[in-house]
Structure formats: C-alpha cells, structure tokens
DRENDOVO-874766 format. One record per residue: x, y, z of N, C-alpha, C in turn; chain; residue number from 1; residue in one letter. Coordinates in pm, whole numbers. Each point is the difference from the previous one (the first is absolute). Layout:
residues N
+--------+--------+--------+--------+--------+--------+--------+--------+--------+-------+-----+-----+
|   n_px |   n_py |   n_pz |  ca_px |  ca_py |  ca_pz |   c_px |   c_py |   c_pz | chain |   n | res |
+--------+--------+--------+--------+--------+--------+--------+--------+--------+-------+-----+-----+
|      X |      Y |      Z |      X |      Y |      Z |      X |      Y |      Z |     A | NUM |   A |
...
+--------+--------+--------+--------+--------+--------+--------+--------+--------+-------+-----+-----+
This chain:
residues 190
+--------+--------+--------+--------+--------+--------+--------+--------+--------+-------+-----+-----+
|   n_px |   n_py |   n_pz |  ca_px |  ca_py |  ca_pz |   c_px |   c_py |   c_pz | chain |   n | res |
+--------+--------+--------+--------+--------+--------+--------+--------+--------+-------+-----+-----+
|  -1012 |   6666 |   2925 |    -91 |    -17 |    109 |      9 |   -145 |     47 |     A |   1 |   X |
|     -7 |    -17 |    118 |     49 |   -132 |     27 |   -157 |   -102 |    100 |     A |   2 |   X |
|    -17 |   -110 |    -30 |   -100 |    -57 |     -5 |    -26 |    -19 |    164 |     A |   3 |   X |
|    -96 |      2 |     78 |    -18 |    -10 |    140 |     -5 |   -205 |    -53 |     A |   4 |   X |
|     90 |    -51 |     99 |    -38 |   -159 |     43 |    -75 |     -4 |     91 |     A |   5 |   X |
|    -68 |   -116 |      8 |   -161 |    -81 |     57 |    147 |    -50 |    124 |     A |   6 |   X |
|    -28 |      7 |    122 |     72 |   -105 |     89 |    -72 |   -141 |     -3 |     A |   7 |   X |
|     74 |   -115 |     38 |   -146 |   -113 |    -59 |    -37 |      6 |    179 |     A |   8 |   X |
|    -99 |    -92 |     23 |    -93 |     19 |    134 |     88 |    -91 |    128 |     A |   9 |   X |
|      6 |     46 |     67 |     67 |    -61 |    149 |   -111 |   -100 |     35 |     A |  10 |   X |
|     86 |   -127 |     15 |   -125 |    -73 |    115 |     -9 |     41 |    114 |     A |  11 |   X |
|   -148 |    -52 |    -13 |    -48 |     63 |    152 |     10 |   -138 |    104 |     A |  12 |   X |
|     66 |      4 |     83 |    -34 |   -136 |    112 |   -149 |     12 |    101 |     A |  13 |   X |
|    -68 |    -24 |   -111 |   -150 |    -27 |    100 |    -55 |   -111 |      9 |     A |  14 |   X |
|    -19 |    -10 |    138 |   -105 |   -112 |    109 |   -112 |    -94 |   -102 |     A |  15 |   X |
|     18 |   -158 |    -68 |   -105 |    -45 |    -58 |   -100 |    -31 |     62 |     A |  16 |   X |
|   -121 |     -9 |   -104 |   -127 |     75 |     64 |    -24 |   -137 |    114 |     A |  17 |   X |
|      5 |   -114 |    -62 |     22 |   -109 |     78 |    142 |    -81 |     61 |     A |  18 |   X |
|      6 |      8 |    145 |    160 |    -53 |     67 |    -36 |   -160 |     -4 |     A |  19 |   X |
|     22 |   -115 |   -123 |     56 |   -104 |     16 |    105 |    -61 |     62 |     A |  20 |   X |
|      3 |   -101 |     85 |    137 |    -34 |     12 |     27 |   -105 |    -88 |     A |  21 |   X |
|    145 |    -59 |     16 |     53 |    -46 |   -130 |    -79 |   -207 |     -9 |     A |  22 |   X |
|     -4 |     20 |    154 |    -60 |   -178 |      9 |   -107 |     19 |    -48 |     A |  23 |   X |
|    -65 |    110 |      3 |   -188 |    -13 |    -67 |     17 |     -5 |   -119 |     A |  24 |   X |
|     89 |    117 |    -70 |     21 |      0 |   -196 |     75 |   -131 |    -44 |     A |  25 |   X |
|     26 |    -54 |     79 |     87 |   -130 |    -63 |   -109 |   -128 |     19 |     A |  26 |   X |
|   -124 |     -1 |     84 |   -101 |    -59 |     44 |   -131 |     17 |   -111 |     A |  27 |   X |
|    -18 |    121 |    -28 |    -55 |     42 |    -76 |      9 |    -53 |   -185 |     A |  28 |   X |
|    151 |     38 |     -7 |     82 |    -95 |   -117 |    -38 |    -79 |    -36 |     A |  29 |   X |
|     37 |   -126 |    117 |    -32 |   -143 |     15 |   -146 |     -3 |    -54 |     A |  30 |   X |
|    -58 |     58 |     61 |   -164 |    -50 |     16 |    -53 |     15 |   -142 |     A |  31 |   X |
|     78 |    143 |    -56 |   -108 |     10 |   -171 |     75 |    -98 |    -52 |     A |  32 |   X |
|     99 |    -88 |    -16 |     36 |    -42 |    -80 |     85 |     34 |   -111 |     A |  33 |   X |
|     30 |    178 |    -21 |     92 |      1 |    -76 |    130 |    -61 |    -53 |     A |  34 |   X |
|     36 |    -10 |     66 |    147 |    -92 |     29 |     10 |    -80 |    -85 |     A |  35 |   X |
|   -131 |   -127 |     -3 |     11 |   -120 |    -24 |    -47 |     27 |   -197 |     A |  36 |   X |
|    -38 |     92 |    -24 |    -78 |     21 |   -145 |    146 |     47 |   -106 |     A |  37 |   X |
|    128 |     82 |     81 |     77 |    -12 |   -104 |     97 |    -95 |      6 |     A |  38 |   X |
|      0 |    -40 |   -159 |     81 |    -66 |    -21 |    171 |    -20 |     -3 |     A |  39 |   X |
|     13 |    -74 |     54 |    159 |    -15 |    101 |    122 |   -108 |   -137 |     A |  40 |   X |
|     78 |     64 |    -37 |     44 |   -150 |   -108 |     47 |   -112 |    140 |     A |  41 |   X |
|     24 |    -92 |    -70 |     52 |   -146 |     82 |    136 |     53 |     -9 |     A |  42 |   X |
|     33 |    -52 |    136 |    129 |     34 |     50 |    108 |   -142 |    -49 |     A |  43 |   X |
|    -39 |    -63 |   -133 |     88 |   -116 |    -29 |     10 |    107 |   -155 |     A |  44 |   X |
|    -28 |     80 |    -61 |     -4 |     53 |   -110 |    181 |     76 |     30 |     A |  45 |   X |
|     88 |     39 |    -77 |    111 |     74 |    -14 |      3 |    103 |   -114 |     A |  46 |   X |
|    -69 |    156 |     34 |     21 |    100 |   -137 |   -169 |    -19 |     13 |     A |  47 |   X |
|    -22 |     69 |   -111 |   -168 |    -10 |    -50 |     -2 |    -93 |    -82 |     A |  48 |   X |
|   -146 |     -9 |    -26 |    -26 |   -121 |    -59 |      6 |      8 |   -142 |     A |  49 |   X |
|     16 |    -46 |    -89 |     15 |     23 |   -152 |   -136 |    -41 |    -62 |     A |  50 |   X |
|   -106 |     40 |    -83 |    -63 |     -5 |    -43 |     21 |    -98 |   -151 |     A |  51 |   X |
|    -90 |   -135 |    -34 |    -20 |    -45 |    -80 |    -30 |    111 |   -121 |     A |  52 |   X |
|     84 |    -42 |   -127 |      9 |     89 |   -115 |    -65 |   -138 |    -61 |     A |  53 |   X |
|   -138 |     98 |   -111 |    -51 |    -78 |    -82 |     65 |    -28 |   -153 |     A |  54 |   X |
|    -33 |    -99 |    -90 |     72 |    -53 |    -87 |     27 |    133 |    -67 |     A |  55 |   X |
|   -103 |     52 |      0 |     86 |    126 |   -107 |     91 |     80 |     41 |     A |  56 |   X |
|     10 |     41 |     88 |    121 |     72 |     63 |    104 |   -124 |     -5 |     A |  57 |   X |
|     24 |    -98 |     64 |     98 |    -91 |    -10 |     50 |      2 |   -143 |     A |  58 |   X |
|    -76 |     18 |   -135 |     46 |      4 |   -125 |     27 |    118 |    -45 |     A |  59 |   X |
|    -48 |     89 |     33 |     79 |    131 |      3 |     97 |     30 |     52 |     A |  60 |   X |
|     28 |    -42 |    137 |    175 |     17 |     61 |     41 |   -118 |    -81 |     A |  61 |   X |
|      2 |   -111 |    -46 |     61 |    -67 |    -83 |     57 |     70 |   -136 |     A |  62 |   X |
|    -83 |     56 |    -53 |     43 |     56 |   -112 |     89 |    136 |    -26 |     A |  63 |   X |
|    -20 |     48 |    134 |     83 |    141 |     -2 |    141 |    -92 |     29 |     A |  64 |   X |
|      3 |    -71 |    -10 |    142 |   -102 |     61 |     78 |    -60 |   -181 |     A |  65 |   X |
|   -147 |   -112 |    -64 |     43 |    -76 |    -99 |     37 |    171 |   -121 |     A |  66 |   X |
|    -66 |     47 |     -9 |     34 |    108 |   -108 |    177 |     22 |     28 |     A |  67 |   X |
|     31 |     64 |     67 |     99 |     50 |    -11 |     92 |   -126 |     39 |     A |  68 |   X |
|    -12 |   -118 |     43 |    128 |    -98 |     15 |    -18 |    -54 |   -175 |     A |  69 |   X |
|   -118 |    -15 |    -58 |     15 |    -57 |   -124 |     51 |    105 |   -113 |     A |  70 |   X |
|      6 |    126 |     37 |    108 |     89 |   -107 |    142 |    -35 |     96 |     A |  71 |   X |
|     16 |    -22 |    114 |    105 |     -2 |      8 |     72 |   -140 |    -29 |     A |  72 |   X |
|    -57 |   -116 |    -38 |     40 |   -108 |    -13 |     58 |      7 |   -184 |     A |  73 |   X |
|   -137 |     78 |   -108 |     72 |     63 |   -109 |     84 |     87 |    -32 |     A |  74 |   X |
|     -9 |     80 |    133 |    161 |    123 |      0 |    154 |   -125 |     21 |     A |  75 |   X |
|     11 |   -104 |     92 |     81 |    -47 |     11 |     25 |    -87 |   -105 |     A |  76 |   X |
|   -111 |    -67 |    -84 |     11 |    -66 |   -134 |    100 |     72 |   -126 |     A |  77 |   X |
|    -38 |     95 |     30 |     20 |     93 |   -123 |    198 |     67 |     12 |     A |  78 |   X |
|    -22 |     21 |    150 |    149 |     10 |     42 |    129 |   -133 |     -3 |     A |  79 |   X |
|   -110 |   -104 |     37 |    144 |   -115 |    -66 |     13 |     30 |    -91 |     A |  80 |   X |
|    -84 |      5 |    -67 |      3 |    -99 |   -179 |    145 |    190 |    -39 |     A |  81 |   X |
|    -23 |    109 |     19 |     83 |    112 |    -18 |    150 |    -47 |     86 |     A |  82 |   X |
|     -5 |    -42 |     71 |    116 |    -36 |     90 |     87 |    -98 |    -64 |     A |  83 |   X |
|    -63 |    -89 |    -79 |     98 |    -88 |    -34 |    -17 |     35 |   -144 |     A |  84 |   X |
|    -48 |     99 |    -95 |    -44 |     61 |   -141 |    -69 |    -82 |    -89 |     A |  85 |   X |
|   -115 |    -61 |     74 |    -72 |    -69 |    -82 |   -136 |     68 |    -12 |     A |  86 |   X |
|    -14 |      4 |   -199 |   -118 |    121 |     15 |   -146 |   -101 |     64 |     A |  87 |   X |
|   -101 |     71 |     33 |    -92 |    -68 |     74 |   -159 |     60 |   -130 |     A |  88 |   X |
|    -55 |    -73 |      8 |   -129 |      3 |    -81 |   -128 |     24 |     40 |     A |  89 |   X |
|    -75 |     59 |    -68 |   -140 |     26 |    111 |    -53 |   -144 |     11 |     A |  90 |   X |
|      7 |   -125 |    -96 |    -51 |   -101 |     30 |    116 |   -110 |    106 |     A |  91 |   X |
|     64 |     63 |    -13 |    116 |   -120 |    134 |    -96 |     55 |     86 |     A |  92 |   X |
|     23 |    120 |     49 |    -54 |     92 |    125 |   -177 |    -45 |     21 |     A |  93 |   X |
|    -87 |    -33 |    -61 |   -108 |    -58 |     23 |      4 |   -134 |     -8 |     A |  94 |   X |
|     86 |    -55 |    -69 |      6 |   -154 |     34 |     17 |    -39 |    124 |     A |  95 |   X |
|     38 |    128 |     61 |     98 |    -48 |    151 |   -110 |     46 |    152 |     A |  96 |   X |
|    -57 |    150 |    -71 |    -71 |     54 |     85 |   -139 |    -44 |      9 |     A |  97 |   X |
|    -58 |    -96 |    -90 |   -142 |    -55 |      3 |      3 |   -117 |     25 |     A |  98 |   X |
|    100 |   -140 |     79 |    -34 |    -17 |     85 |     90 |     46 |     92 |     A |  99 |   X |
|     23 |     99 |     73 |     40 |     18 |    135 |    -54 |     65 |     62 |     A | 100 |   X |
|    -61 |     63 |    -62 |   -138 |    128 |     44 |    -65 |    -89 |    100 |     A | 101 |   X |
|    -79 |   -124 |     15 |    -84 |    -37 |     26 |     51 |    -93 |    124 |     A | 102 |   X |
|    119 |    -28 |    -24 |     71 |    -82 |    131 |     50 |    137 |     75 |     A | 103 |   X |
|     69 |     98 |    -33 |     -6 |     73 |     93 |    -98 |     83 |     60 |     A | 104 |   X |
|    -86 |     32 |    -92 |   -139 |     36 |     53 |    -38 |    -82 |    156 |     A | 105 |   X |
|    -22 |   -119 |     27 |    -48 |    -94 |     37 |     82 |    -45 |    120 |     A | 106 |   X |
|    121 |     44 |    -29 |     87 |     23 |    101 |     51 |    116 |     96 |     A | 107 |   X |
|    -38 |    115 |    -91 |    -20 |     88 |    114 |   -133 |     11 |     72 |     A | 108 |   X |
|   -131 |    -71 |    -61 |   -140 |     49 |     38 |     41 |    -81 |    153 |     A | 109 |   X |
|     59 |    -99 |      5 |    -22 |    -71 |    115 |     33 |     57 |    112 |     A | 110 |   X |
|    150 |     29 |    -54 |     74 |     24 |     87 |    -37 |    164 |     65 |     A | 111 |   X |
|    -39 |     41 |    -97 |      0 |    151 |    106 |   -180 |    -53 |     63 |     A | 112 |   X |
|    -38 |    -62 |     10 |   -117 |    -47 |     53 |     44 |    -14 |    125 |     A | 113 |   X |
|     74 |   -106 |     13 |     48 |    -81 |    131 |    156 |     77 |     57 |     A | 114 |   X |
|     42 |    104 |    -38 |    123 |     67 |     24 |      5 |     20 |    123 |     A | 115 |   X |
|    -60 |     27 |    135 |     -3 |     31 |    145 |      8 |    -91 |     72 |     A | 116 |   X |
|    -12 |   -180 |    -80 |     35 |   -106 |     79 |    127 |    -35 |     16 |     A | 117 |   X |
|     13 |    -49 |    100 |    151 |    -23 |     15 |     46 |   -114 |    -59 |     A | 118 |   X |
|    -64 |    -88 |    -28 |     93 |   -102 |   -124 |     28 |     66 |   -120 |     A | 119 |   X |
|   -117 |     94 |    -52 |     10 |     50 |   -116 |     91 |     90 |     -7 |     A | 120 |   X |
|     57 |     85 |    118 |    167 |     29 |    -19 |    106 |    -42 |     10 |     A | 121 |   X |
|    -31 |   -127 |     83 |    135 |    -98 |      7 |     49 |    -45 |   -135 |     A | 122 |   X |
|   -117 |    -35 |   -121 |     21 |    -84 |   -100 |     27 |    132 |   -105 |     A | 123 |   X |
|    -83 |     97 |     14 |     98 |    142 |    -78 |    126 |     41 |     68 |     A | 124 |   X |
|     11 |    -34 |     67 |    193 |     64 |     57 |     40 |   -186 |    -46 |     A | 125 |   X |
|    -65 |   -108 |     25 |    128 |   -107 |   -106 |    -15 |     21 |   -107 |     A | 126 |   X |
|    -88 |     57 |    -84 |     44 |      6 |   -105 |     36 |     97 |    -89 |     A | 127 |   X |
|     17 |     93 |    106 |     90 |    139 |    -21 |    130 |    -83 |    -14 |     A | 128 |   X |
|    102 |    -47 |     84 |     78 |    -57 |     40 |     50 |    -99 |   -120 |     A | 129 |   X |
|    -94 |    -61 |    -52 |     35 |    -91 |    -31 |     -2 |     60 |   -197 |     A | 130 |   X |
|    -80 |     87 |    -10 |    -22 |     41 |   -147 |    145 |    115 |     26 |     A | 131 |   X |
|     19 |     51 |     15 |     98 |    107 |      7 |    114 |    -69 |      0 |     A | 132 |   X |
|     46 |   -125 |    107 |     94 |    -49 |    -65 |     -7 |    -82 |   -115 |     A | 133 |   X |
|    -77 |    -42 |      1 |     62 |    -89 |   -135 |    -13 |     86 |   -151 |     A | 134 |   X |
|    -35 |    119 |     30 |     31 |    174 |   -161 |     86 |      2 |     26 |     A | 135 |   X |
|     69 |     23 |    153 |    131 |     71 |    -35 |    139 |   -112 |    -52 |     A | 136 |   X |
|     21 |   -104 |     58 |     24 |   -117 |     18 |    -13 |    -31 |   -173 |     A | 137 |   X |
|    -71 |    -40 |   -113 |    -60 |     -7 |   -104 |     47 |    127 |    -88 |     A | 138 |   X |
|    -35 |    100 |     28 |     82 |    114 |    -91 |    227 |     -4 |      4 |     A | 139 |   X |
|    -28 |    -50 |    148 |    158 |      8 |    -52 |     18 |   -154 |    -53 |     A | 140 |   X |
|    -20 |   -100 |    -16 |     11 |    -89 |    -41 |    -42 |   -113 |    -87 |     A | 141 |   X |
|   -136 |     39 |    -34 |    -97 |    -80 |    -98 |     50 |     92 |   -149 |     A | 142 |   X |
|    -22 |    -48 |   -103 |    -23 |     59 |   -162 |    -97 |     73 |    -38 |     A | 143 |   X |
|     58 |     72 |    -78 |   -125 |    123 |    -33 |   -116 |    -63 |    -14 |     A | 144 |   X |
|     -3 |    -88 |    -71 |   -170 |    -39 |    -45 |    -52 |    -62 |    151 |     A | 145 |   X |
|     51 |    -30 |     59 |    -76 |    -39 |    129 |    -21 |     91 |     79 |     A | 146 |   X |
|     39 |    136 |     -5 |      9 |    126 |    122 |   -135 |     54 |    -76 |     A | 147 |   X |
|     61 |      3 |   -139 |   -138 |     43 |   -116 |   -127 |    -54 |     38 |     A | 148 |   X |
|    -62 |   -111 |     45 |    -92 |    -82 |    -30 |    -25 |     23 |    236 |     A | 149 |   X |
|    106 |     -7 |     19 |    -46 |    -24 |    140 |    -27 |    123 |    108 |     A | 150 |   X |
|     88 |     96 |    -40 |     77 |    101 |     90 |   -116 |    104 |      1 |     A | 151 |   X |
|   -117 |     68 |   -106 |   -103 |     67 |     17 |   -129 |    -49 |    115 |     A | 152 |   X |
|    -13 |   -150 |     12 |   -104 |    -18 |    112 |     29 |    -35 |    112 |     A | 153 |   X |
|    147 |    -18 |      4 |     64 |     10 |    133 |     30 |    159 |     72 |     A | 154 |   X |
|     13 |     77 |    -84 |     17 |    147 |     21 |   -150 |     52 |     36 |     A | 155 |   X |
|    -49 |    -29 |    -43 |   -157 |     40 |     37 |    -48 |    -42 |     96 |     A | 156 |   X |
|     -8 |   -166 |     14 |    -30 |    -41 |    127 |     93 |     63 |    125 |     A | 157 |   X |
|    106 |      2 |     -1 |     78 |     44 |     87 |     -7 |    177 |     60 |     A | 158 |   X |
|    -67 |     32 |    -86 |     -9 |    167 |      6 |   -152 |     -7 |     78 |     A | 159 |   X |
|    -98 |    -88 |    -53 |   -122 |     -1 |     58 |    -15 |    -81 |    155 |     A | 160 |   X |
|    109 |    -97 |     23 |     22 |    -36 |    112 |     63 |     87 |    103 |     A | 161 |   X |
|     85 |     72 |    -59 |     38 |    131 |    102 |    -85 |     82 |     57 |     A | 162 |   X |
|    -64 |     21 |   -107 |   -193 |    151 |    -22 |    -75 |   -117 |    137 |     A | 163 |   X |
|    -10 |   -107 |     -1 |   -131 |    -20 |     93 |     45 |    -65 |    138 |     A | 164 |   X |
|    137 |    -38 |    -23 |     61 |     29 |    138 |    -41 |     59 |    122 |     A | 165 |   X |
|    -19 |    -37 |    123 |     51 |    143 |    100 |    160 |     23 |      6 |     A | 166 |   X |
|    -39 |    143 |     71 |    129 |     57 |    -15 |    167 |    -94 |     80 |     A | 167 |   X |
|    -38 |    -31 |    100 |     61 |    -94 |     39 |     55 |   -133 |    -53 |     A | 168 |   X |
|    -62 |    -61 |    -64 |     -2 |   -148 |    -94 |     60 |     51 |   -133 |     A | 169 |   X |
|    -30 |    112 |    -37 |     53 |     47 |   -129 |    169 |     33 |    -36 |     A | 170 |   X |
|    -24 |    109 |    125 |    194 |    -13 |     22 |     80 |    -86 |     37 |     A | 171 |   X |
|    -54 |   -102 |     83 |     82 |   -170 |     53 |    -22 |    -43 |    -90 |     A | 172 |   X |
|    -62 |    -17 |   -134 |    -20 |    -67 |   -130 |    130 |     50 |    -80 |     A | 173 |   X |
|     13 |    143 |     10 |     98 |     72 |    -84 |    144 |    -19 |     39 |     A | 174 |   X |
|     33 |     -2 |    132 |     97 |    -30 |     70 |     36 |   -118 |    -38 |     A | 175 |   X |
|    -98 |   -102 |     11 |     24 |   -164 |    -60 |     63 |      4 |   -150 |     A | 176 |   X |
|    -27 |     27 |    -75 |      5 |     34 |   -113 |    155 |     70 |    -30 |     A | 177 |   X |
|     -5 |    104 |     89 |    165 |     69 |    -47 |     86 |    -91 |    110 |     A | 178 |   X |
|    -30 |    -97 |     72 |    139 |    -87 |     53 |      6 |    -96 |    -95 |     A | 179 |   X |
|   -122 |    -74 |    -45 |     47 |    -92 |   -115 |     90 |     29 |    -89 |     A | 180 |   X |
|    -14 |    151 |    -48 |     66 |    101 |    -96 |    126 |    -45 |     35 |     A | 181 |   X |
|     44 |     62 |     91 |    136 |      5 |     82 |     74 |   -111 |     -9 |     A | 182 |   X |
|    -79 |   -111 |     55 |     49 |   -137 |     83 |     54 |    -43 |   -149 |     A | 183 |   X |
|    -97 |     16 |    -96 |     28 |   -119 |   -145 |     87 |     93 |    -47 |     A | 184 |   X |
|      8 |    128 |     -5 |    119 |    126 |    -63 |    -61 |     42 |   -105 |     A | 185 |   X |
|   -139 |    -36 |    -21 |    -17 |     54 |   -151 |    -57 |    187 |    -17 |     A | 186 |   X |
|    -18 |     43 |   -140 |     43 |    146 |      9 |   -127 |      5 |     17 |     A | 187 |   X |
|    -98 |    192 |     -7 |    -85 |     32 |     -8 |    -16 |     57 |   -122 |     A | 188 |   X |
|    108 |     48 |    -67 |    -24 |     60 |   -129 |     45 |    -72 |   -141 |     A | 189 |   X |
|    -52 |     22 |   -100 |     75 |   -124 |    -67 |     52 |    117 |   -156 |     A | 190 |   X |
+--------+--------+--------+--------+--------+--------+--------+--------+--------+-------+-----+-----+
C-alpha cells in the first residue's frame, strides 16, 4: 500500500496589509535606531578577533605540547646511546631528563604563548635553520660522544620548531636545511 504525500504549501502572492515605500522603511530604520545598536567589528581588524586565553588554559596547551616533546627528547636519548651500542641506565636517563624537563618546559610555555607573532616565527624558522643544520652537519662529522651528549636536544628542538611553525616558514626552513645538505654533500643516513 503506498503512502499518500502532503504537497508542501504554494506561496500565495498577497497585497501587504500596509503599502510602505522603500524611502519611508529606510526612514523609519534610521529613526529607531536599530542600525546603530549592532555591533559592527572595526574595519582595521583582519579574520576575527582571538580571544585572551586565561593562565590555565595557556598551561594546559603548554603541556599537551611539553609531555610528548619530553618523551620524545628520552626516545631520542635512548636511540643514540643504541646507535652507537652504549648500554644506557635508568640513572644516566634521569640525570639527563631532570634538568631538561624544566628548560624545556619553559621553553615551550612561551613560545606556544606568543606563536602567532611574527617575530616569534621568524626566530622559530632561524632556529629551525640553524639547529637542523648544525645535527646534520655534527652527526656526519663530530665523535660519538659529542652526537651522544648533543644530537637528542637538537633533534627535539628541531622537531618542535617544525610542530609550531606555519606551514609556509616550516617548509622554507626544510628546504634550507636540505640545500645545506646538498651544498656541504653530507649524507642523511648514517
């Protein structure tokens, strides 16, 4: 059995009860004042406006940041010291990670604070630039114990300078980075 459909309703073109013309409703406008009661943004603003984040949120996006760069600063610890077969200790590994916790802590709180200013990406794309070369630069040419001791907070910083990048500054950072590669001849894999 098949269901009867509702047609939906045709407008009707009927006569309003009152004929305004358009100079009176625009007169009318004027006069209540609507107009002037909503609020208009300033035409010097670009995008919407960003809302002030209070300290706790600022330390909460901080930390969804320091957690995982500070395992990754002990994931890269743990991978030299295997790379060149030196066994590693739970007390090397806290000797190393209690104080860096707190300088990198302190260094990302800022920075992802101030990340939308434009110095504050100029000076994360130099020192994208400038940390990336001197790992790669340093792994082919420095001694184990110095790649050992240096090459984990340069890898980190450099990975976290990429992360807060814009997308633009990030890849001209990377590009920088693989011509140095090129220009000096050194490898990527070792």
């Amino acid at each position: 059995m098949t269901r009867q459909r509702k047609k939906p309703p045709q407008p009707t073109h009927e006569k309003p009860l009152i004929d305004i013309s358009e100079e009176e409703q625009w007169r009318l406008i004027d006069r209540s004042g609507i107009l002037k009661s909503v609020d208009n943004p300033s035409s010097d603003s670009f995008g919407p406006v960003k809302e002030e984040l209070t300290l706790g949120e600022e330390i909460f996006n901080s930390l969804v940041l320091i957690i995982p760069f500070t395992s990754i600063l002990l994931l890269m610890d743990i991978l030299i010291h295997h790379q060149y077969g030196q066994h590693v200790s739970f007390q090397s590994l806290m000797g190393r990670m209690i104080p860096s916790t707190p300088i990198l802590s302190a260094f990302i709180f800022y920075t992802t604070r101030y990340k939308q200013y434009r110095s504050m990406q100029f000076l994360l794309f130099a020192l994208s630039c400038l940390v990336s070369t001197r790992m790669i630069y340093q792994v082919n040419r420095a001694s184990w114990l110095i790649n050992m001791r240096q090459c984990p907070p340069l890898a980190t910083l450099w990975i976290y300078t990429i992360v807060q990048l814009d997308l633009g500054p990030a890849v001209l950072s990377l590009l920088t980075t693989w011509s140095f590669v090129w220009w000096k001849g050194l490898k990527y894999s070792f």
